[in-house]
N, C-alpha and C positions, 0 to 999 in steps of 0.2 A: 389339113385340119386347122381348124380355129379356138383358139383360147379367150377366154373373156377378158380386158384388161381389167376392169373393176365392176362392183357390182350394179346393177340397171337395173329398176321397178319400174313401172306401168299401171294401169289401173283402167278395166274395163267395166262398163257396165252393161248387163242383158236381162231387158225385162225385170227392171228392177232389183237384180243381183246381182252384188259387187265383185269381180273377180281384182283381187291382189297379187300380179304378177312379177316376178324378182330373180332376176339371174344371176350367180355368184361362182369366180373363180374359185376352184375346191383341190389339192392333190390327193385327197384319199374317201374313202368312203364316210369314215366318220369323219371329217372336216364338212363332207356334204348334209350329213344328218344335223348336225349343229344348224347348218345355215335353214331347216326345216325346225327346227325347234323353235331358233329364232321368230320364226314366220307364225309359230302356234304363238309367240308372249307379245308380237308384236299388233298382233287381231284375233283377239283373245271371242271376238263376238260370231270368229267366223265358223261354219260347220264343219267345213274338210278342207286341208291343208293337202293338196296332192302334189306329188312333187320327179322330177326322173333327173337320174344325171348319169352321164357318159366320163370314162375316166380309162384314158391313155397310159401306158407302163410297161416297160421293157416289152415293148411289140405286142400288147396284150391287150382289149377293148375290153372294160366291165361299163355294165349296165343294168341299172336296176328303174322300176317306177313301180309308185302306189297312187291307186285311186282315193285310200283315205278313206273310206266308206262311200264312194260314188258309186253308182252301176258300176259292175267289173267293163275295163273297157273304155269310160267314158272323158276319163281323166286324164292317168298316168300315160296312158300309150301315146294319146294324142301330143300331149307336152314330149315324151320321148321321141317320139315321129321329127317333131318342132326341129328339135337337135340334131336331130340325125340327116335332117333333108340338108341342114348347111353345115355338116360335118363337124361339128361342133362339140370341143372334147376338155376334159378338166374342169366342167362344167355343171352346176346343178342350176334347175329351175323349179324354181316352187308359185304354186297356183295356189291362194287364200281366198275361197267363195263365204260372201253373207248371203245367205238368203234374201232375197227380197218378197214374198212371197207367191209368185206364180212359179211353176210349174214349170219344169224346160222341155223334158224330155230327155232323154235317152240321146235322139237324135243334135236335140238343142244344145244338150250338155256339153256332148265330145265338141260342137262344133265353138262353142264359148269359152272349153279351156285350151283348144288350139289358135281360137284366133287370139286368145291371151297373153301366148305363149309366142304368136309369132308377132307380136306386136313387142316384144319382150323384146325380142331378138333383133329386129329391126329398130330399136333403140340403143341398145348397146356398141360398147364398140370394142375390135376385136383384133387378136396380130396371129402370127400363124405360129404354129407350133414346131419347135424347132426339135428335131429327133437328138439327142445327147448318146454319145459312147464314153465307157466309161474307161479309165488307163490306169494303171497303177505304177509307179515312177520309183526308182532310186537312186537316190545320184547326190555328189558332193554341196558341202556347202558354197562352199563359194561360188556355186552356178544358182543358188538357189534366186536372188534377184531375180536375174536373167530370166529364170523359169517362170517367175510369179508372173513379169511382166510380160512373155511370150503366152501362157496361160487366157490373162485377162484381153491381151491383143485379139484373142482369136474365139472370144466370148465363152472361153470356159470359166470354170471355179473349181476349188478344191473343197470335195468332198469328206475327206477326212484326212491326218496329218499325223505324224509320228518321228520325233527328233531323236537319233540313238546316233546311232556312230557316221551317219548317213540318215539326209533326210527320206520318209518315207512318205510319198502322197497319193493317194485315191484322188483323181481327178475327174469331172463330167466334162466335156468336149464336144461343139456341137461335130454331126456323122461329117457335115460336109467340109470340113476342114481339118478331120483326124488326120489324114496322111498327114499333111503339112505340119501339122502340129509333133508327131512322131519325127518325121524328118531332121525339124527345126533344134527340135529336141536331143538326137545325135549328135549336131553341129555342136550346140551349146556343151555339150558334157564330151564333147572330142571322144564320140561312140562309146564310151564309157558307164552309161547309164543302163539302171536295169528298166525295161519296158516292156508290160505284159500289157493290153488289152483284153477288157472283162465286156463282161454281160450288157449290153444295152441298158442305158437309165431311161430311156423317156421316147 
């Protein structure tokens, strides 16, 4: 699976109609509707804003697109198509048409907001998505250092934290280096830590 690193616009034109193509990293569904809003205040002269994004989450694929008012068919699917042929997730893409005024077609249509879309995508650029498991930790302070830097070593973060009598941490951890990370973790706290493993983040 591929993540977007930052946002990539493009700009096609067909027979005189301007396609405004624009890919943007998103984690949730409204983050992705923003970046279509955007896209309405940004070409405010254009007809239909159509848009699809793909969006990865504890082992879960949501998908959505809209044509905008295009032929059912001619818009969203094909931009959804776009993403999903290079696996492509976290991800929205919005397609902003001016008229120009001829006539596309049906056929014309889908194939102007696909090749817009894959012109989008072959502009960008992109790093792979790394699966995250999530741990829940209890353990003294005095190892907490040690933890933080054993944590960020092995490209996790802490997801949320709680200081009571013993530190408490929600961690995300990428999947391929949970053992080690569990393990390393024993060592540090002289087996003494409490350690659960939850739900998949990512």
């Amino acid at each position: 699976m591929l993540i977007p690193l930052k946002e990539h616009s493009e700009v096609l034109e067909v027979k005189k109609s301007r396609f405004y193509g624009s890919i943007a990293p998103v984690e949730s569904a409204e983050a992705a509707m923003a970046v279509v809003e955007e896209a309405r205040r940004e070409y405010p002269a254009a007809n239909h804003h159509c848009w699809a994004y793909r969006l990865q989450s504890q082992g879960a694929l949501l998908c959505r697109f809209s044509d905008a008012g295009e032929p059912s068919g001619t818009a969203g699917k094909p931009i959804w198509e776009s993403l999903a042929e290079r696996d492509i997730v976290d991800a929205v893409l919005v397609v902003s048409r001016i008229f120009g005024g001829i006539k596309l077609g049906m056929g014309g249509l889908s194939r102007a907001y696909r090749e817009c879309a894959r012109a989008v995508i072959a502009g960008a650029s992109f790093r792979e998505k790394v699966e995250m498991c999530g741990v829940k930790l209890v353990f003294g302070y005095a190892q907490e250092t040690r933890m933080r830097n054993l944590l960020s070593g092995l490209g996790g973060s802490i997801v949320s934290s709680e200081y009571g009598e013993k530190v408490r941490w929600e961690v995300s951890v990428p999947k391929e280096t949970k053992e080690e990370f569990l393990v390393r973790c024993r060592d540090i706290c002289g087996g003494e830590a409490g350690i659960r493993c939850i739900d998949t983040l990512g």
